[in-house]
DSSP file (Angstrom, degrees, kcal/mol; ACC not computed):
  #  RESIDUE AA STRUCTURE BP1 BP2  ACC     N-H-->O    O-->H-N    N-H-->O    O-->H-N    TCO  KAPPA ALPHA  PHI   PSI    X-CA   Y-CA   Z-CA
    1    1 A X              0   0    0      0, 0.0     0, 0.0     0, 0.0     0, 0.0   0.000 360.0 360.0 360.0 134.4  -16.6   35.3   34.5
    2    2 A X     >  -     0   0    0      1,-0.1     4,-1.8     2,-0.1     5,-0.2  -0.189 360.0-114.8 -65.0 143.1  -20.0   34.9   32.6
    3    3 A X  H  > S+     0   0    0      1,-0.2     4,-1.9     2,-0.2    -1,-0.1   0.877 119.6  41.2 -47.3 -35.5  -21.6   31.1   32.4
    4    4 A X  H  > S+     0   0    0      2,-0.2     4,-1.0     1,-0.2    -1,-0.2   0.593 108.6  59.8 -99.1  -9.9  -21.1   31.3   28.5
    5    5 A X  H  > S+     0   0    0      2,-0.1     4,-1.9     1,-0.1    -1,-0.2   0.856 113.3  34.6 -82.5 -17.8  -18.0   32.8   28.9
    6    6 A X  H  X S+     0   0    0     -4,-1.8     4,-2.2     1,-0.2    -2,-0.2   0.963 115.4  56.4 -65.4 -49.7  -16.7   29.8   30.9
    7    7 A X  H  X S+     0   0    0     -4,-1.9     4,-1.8    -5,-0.2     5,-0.2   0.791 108.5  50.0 -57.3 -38.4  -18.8   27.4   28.7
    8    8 A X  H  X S+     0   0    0     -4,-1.0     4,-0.5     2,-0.2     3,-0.3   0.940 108.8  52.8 -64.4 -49.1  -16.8   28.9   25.4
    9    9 A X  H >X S+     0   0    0     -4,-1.9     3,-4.0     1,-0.3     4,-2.8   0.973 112.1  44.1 -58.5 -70.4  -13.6   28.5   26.9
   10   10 A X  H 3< S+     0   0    0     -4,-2.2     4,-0.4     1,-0.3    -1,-0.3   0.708 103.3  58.3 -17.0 -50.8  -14.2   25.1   27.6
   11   11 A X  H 3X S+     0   0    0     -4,-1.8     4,-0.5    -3,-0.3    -1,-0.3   0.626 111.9  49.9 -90.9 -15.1  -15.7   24.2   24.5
   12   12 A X  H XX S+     0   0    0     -3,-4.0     4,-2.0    -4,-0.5     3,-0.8   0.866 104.8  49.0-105.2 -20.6  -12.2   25.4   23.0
   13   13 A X  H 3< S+     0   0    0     -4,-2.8    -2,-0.2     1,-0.2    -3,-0.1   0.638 110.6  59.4 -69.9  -0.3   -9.8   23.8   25.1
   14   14 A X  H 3> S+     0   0    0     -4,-0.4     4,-1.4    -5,-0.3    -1,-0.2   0.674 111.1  40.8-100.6 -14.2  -12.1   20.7   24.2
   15   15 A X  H <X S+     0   0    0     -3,-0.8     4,-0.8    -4,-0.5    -2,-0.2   0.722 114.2  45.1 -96.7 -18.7  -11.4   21.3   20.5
   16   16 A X  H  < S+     0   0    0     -4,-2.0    -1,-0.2     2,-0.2    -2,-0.1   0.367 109.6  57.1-102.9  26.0   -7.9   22.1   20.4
   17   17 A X  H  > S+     0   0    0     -5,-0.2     4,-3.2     2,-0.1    -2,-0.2   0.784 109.3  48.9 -78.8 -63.3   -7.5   19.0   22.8
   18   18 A X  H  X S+     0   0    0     -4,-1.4     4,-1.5     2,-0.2    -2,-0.2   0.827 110.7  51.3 -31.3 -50.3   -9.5   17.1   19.6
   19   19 A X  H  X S+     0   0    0     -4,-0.8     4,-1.4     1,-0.2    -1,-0.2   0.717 108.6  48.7 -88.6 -28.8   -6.8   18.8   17.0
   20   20 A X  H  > S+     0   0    0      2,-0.2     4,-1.3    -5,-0.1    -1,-0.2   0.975 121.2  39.6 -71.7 -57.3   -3.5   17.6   19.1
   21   21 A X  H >< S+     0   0    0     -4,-3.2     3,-4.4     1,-0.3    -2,-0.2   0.860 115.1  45.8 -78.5 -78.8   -5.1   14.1   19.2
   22   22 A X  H >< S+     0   0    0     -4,-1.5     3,-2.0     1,-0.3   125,-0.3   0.705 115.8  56.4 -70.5 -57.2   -6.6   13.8   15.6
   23   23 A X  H 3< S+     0   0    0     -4,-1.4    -1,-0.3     1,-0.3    -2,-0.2   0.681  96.5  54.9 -24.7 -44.5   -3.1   15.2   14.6
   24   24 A X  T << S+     0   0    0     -3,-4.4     2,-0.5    -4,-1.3    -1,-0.3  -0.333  78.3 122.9-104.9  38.6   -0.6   12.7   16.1
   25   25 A X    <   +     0   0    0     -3,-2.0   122,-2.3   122,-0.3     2,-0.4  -0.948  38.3 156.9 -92.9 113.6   -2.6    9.9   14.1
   26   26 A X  E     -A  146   0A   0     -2,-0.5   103,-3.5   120,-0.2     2,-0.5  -0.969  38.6-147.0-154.6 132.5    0.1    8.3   12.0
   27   27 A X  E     -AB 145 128A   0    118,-1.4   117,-4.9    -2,-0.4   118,-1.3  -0.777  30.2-164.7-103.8 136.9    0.6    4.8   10.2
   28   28 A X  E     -AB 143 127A   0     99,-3.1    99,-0.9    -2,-0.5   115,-0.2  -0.982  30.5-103.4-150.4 152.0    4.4    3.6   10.0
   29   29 A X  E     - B   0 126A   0    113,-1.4   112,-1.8    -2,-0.4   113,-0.5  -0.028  46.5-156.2 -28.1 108.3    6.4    1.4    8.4
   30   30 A X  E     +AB 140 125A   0     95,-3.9    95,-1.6   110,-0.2     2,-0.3  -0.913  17.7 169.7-132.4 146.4    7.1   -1.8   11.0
   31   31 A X  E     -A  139   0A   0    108,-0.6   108,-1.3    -2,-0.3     2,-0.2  -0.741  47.6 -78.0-101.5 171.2    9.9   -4.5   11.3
   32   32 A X  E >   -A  138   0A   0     91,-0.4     3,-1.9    -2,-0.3   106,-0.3  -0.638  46.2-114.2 -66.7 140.7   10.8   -7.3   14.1
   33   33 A X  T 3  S+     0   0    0    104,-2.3   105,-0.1     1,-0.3    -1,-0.1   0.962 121.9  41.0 -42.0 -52.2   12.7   -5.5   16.9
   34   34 A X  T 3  S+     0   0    0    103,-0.2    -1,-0.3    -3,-0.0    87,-0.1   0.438  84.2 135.5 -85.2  16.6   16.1   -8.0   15.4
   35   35 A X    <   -     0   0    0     -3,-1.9    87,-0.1     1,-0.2    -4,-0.1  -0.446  54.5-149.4 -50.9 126.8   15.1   -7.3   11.9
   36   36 A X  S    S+     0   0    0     85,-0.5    -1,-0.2    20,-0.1    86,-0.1   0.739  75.5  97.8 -13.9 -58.9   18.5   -6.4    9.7
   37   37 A X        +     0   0    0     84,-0.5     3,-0.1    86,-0.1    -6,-0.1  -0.138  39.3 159.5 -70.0 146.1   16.2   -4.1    7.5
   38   38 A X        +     0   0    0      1,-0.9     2,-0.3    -7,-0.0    -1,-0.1   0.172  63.0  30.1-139.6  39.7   16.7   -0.4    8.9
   39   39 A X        +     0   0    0      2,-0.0    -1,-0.9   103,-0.0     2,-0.2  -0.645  51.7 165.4 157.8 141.9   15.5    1.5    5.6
   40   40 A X        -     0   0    0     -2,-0.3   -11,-0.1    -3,-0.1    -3,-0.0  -0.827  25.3-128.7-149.3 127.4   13.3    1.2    2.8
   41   41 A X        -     0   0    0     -2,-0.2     4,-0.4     1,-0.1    -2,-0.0   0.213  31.4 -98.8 -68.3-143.6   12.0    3.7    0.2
   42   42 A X  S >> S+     0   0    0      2,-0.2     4,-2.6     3,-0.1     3,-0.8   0.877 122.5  41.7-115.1 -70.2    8.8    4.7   -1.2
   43   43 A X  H 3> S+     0   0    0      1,-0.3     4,-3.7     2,-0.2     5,-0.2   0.867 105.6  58.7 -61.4 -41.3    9.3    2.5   -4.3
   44   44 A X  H 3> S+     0   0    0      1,-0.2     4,-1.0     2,-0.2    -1,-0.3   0.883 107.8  51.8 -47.9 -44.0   10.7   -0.7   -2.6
   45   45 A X  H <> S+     0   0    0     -3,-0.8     4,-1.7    -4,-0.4     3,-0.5   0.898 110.1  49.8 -71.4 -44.3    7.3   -0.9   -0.4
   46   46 A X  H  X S+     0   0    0     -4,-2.6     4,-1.1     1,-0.3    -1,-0.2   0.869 111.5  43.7 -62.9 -39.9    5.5   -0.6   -3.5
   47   47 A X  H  < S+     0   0    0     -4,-3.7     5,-0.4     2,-0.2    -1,-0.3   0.620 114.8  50.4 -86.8   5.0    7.4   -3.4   -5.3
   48   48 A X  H >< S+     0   0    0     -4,-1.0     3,-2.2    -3,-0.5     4,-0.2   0.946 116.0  45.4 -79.7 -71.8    7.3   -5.8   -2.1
   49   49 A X  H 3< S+     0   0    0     -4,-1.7    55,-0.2     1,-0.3    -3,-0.2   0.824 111.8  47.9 -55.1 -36.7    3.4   -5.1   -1.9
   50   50 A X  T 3< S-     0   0    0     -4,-1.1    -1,-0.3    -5,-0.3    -2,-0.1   0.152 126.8 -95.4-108.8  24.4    2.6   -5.6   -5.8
   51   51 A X  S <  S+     0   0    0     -3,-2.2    -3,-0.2     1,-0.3    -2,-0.1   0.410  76.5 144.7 109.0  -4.3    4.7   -9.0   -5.8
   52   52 A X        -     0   0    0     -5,-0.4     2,-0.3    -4,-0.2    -1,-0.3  -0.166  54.1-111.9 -49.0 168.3    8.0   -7.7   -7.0
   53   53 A X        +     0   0    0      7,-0.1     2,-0.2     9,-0.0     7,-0.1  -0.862  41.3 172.2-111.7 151.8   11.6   -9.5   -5.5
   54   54 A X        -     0   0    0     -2,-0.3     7,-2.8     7,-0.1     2,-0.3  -0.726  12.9-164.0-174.4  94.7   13.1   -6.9   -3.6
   55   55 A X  B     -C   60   0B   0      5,-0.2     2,-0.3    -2,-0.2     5,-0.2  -0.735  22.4-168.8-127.5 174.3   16.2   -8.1   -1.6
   56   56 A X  S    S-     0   0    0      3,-3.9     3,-0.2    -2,-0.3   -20,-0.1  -0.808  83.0 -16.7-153.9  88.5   18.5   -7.3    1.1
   57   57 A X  S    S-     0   0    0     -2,-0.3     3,-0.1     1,-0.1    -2,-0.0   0.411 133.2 -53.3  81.5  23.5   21.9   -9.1    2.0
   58   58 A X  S    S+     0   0    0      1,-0.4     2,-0.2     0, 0.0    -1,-0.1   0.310 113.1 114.0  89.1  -1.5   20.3  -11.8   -0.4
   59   59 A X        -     0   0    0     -3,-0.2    -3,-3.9    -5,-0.0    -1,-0.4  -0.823  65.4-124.8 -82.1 149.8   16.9  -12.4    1.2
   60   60 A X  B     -C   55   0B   0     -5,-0.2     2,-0.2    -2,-0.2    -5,-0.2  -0.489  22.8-134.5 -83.7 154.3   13.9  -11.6   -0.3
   61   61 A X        -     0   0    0     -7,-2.8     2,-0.6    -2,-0.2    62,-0.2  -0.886  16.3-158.0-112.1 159.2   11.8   -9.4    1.8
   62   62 A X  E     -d  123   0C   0     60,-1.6    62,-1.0    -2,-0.2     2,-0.3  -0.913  10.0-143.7-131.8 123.2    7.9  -10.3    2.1
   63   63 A X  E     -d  124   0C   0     -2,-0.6     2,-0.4    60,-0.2    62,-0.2  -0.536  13.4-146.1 -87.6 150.2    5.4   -7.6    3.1
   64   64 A X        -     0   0    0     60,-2.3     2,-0.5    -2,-0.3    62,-0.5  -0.859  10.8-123.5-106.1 153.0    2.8   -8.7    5.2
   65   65 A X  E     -e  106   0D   0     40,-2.2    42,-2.7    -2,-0.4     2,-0.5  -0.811   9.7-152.8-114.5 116.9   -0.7   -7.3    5.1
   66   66 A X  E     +e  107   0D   0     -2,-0.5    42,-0.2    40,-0.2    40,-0.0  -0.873  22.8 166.4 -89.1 123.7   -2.6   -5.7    8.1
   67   67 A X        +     0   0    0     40,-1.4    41,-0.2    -2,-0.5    -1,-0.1   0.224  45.1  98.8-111.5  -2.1   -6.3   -6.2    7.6
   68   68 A X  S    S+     0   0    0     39,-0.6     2,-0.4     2,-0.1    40,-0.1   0.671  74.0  47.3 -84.5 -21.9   -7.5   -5.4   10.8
   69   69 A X    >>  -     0   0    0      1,-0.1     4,-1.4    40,-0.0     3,-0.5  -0.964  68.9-141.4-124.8 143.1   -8.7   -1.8   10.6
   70   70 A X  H 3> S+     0   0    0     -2,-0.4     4,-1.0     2,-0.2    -1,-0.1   0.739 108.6  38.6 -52.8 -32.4  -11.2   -0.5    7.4
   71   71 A X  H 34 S+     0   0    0      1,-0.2     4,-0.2     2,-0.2    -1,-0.2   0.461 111.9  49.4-106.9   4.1   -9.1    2.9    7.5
   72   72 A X  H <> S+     0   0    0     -3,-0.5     4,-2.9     2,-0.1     3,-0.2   0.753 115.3  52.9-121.7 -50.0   -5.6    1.6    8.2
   73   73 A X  H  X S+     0   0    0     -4,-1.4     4,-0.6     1,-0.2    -2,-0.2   0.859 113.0  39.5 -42.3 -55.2   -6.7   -0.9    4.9
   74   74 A X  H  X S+     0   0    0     -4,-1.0     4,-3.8     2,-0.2    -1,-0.2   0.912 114.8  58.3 -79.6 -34.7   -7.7    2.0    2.5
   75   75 A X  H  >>S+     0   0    0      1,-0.2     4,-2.9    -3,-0.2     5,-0.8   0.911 106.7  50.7 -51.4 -50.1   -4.3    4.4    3.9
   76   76 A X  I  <>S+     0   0    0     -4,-2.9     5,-1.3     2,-0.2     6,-0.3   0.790 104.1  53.5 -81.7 -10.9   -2.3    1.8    2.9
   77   77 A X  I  <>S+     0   0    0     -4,-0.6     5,-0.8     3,-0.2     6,-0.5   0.914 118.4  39.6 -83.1 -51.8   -3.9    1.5   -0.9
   78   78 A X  I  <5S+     0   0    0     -4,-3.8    -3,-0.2     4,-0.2    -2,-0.2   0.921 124.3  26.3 -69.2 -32.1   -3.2    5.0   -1.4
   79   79 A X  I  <5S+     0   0    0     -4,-2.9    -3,-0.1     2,-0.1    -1,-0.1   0.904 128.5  43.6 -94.5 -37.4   -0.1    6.2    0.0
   80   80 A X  I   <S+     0   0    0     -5,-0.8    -3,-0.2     1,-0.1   -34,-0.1   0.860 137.5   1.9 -71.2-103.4    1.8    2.4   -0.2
   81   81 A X  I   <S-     0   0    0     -5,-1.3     3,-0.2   -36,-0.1    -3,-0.1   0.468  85.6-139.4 -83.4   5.5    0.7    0.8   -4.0
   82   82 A X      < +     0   0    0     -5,-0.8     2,-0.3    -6,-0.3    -4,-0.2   0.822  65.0 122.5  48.0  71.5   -1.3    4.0   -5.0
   83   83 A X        -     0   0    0     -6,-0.5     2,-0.2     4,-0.0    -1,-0.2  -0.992  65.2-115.7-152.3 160.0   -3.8    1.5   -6.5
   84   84 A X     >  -     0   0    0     -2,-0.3     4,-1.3    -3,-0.2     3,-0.4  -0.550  38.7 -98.4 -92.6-171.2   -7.7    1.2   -5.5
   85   85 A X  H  > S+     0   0    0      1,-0.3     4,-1.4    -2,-0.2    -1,-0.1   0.844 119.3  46.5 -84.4 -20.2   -8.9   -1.8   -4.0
   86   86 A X  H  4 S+     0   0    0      2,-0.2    -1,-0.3     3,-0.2     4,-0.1   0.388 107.5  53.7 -99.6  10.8  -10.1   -3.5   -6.7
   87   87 A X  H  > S+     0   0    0     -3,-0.4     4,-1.6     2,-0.1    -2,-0.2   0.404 113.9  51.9 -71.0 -27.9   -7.2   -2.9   -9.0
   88   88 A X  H  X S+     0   0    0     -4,-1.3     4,-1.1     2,-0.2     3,-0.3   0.975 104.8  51.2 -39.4 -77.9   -5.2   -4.5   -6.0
   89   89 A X  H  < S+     0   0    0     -4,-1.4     4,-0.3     1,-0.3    -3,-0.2   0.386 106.5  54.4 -81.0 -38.0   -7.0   -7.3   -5.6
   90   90 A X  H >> S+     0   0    0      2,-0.2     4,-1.4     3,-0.1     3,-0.5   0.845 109.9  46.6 -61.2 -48.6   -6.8   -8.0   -9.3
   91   91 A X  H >X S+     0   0    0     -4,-1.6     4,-2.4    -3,-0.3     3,-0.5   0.944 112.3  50.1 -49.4 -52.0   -2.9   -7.9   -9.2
   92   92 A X  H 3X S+     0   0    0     -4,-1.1     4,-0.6     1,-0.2    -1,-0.2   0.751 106.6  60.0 -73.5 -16.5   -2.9  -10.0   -6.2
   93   93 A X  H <> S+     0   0    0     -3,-0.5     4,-0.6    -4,-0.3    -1,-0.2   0.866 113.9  32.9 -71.8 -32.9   -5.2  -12.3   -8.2
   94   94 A X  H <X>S+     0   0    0     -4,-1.4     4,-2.4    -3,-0.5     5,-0.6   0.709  86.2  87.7 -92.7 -18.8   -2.9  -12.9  -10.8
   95   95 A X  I  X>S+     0   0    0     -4,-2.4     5,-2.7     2,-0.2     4,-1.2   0.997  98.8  49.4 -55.4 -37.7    0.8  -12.9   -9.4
   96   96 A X  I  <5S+     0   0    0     -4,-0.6    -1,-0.2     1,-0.3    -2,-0.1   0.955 116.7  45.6 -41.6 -40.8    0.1  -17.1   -8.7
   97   97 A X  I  <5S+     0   0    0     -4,-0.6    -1,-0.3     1,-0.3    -2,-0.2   0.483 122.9  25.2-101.4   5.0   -1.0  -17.3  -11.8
   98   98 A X  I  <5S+     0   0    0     -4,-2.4    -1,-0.3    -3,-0.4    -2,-0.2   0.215 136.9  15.2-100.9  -7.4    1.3  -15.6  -13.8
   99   99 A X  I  <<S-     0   0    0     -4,-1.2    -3,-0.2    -5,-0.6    -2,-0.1   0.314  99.6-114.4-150.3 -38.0    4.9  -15.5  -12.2
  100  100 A X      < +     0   0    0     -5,-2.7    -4,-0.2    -6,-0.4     2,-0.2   0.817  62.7 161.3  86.7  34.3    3.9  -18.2   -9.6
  101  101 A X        -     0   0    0     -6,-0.9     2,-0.4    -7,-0.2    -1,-0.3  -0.695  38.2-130.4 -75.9 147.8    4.2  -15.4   -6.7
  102  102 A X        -     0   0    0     -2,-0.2   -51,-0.1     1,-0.2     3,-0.0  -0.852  33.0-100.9 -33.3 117.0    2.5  -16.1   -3.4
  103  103 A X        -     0   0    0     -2,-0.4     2,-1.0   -11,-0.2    -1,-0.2   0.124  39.4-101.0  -6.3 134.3    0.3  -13.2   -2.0
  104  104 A X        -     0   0    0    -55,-0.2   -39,-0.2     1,-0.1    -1,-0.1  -0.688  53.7-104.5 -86.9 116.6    1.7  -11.3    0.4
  105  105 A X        -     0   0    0     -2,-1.0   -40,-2.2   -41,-0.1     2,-0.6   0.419  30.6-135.5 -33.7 157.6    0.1  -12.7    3.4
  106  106 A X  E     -e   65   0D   0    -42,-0.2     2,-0.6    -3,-0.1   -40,-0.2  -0.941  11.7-168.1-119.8 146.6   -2.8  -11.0    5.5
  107  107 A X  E     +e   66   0D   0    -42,-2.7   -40,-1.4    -2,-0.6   -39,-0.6  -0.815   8.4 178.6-102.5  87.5   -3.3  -10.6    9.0
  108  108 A X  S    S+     0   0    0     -2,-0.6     2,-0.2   -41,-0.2   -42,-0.1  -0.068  73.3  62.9-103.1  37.2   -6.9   -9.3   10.6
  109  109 A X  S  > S-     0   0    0     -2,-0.3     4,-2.9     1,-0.1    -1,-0.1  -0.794  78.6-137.0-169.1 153.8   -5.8   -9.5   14.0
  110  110 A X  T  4 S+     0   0    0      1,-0.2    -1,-0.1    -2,-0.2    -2,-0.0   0.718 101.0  56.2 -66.8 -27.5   -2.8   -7.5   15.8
  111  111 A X  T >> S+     0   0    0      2,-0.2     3,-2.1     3,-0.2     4,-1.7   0.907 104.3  48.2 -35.4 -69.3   -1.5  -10.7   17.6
  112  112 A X  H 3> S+     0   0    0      1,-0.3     4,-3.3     2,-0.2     5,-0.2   0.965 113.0  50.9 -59.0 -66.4   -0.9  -12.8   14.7
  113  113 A X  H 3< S+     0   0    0     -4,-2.9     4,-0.4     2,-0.3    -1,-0.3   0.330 103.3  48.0 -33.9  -8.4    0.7  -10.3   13.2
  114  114 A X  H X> S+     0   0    0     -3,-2.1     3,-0.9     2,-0.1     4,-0.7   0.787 119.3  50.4 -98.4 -84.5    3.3   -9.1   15.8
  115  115 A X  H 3< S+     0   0    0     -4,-1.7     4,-0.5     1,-0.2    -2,-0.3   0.733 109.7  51.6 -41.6 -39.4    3.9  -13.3   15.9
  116  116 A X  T 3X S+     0   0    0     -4,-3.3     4,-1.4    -5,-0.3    -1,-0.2   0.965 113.8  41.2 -62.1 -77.3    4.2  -13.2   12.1
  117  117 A X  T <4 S+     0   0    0     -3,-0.9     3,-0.7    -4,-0.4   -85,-0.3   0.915 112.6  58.3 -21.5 -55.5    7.0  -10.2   12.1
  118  118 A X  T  < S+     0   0    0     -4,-0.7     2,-1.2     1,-0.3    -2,-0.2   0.858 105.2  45.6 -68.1 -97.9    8.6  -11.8   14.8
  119  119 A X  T  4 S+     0   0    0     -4,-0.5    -1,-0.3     1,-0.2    -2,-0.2  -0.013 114.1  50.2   4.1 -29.3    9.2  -14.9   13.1
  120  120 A X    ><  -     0   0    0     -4,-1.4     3,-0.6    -2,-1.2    -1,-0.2  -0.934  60.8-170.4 -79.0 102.0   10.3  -13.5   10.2
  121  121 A X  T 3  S+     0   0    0      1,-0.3   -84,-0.5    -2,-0.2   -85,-0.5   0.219  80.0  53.8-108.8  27.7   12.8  -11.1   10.1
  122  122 A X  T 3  S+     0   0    0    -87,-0.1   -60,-1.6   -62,-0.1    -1,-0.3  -0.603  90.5 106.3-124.2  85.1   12.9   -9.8    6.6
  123  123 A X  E <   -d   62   0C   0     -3,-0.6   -91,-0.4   -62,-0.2     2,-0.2  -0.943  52.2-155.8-127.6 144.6    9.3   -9.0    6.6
  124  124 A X  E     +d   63   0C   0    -62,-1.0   -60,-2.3    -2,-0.3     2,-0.3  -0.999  13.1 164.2-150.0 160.2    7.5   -5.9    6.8
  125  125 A X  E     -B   30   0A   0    -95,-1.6   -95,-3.9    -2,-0.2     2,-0.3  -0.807  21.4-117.2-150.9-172.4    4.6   -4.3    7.7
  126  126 A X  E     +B   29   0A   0    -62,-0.5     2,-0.3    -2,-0.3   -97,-0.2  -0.937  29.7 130.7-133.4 153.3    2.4   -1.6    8.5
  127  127 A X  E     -B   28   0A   0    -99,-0.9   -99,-3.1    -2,-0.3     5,-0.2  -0.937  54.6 -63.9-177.3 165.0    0.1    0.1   11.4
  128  128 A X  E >>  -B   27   0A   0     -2,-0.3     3,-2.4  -101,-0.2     4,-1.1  -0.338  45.9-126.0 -64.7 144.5   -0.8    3.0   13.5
  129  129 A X  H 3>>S+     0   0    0   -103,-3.5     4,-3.1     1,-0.3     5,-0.6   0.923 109.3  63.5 -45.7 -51.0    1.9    4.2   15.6
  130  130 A X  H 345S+     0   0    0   -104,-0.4     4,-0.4     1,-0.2    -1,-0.3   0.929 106.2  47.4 -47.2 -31.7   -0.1    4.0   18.7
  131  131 A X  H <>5S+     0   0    0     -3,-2.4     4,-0.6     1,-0.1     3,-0.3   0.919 112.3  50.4 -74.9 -48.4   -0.2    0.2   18.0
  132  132 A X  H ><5S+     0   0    0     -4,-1.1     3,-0.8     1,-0.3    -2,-0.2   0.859 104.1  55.6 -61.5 -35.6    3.8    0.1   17.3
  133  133 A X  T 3<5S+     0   0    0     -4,-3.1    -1,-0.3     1,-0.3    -3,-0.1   0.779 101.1  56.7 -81.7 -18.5    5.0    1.9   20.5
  134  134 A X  T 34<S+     0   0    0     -5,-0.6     2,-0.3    -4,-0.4    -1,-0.3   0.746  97.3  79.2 -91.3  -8.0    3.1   -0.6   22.9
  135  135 A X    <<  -     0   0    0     -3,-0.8     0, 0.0    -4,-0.6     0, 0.0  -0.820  50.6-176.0 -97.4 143.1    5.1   -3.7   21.3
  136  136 A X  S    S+     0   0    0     -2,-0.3    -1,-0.1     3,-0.0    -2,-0.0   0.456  79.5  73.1 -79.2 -23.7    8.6   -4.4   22.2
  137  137 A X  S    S+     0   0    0   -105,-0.1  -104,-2.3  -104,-0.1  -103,-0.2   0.986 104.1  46.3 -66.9 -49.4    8.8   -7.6   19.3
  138  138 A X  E     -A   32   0A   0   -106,-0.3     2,-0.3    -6,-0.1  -106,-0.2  -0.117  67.5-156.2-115.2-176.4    8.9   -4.8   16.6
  139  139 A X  E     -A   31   0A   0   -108,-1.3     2,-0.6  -110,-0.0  -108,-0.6  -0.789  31.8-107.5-125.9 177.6   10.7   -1.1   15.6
  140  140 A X  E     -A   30   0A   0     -2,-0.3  -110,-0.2  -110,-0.2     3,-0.1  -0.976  22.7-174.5-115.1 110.5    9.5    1.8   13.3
  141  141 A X  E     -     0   0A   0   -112,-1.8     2,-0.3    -2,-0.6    -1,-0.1   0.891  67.1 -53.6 -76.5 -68.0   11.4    1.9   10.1
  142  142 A X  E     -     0   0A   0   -113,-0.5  -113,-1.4  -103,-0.1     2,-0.4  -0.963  59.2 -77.7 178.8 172.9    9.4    5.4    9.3
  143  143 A X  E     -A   28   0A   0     -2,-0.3  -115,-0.2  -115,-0.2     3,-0.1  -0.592  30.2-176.1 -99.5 149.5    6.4    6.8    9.0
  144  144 A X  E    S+     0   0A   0   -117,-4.9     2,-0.2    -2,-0.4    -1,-0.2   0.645  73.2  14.0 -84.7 -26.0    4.0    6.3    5.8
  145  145 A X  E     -A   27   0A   0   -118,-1.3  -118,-1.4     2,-0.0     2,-0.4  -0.962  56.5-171.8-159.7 129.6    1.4    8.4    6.6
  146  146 A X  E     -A   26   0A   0     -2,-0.2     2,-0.4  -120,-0.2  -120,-0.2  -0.989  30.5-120.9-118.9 149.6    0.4   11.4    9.0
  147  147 A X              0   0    0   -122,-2.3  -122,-0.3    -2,-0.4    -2,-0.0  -0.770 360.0 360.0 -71.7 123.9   -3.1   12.9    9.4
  148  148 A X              0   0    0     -2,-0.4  -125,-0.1  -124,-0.1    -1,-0.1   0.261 360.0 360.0 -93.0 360.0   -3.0   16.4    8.7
């Protein structure tokens, strides 16, 4: 076998190595391991996030907000409240002052957040899978988003 034919090979088993990984990139849909909730739709996550009541065996449920990643941040503005960030940010400015809603909290680090979930068990949240699988406190409801 030729040097460049070796080199070629390589340089594709390194790329469809790349396309498996880049592939199995997925944000989902997260509860507390004893969470109740086992299902939500499309639209229920959309009115939890944009300050709607949305309940379940008579508790409200309260999404909580992962801030921690730039790309996990912007995933969730599009596929969750289909809004940009600064039409978000405007909504979220006014539910106090208009309905008297609390914000749905944020979290910019992965700790606080598992403890937040945990603590509250009709709460919900989002992150990449890879994140979800290593925690025992929470489960995967479903996934929101895959990378194509």
């Amino acid at each position: 076998m030729s040097l460049v034919r070796a080199i070629l090979l390589c340089c594709m088993g390194l790329m469809l190595c790349m396309e498996v990984a880049a592939a199995d990139r997925e944000v989902v849909l997260v509860v507390a391991s004893t969470s109740p909730l086992h299902n939500l739709d499309s639209l229920e996550m959309r009115k939890i996030y944009l300050g709607f009541t949305v309940k379940r065996d008579g508790k409200i449920i309260k999404g909580l907000r992962n801030t921690e990643d730039e790309n996990l941040n912007r995933i969730f503005l599009q596929t969750v409240v289909a809004m940009s960030e600064k039409s978000y940010m405007r909504r979220l400015l006014f539910l106090p002052l208009r309905k008297g809603i609390p914000r749905p909290a944020k979290y910019d680090k992965h700790e606080d957040l598992l403890t937040a979930l945990s603590t509250k068990p009709y709460s919900i949240s989002y992150m990449w899978r890879e994140d979800a699988v290593r925690s025992s406190q929470i489960k995967i409801l479903r996934v929101l988003w895959q990378q194509n």
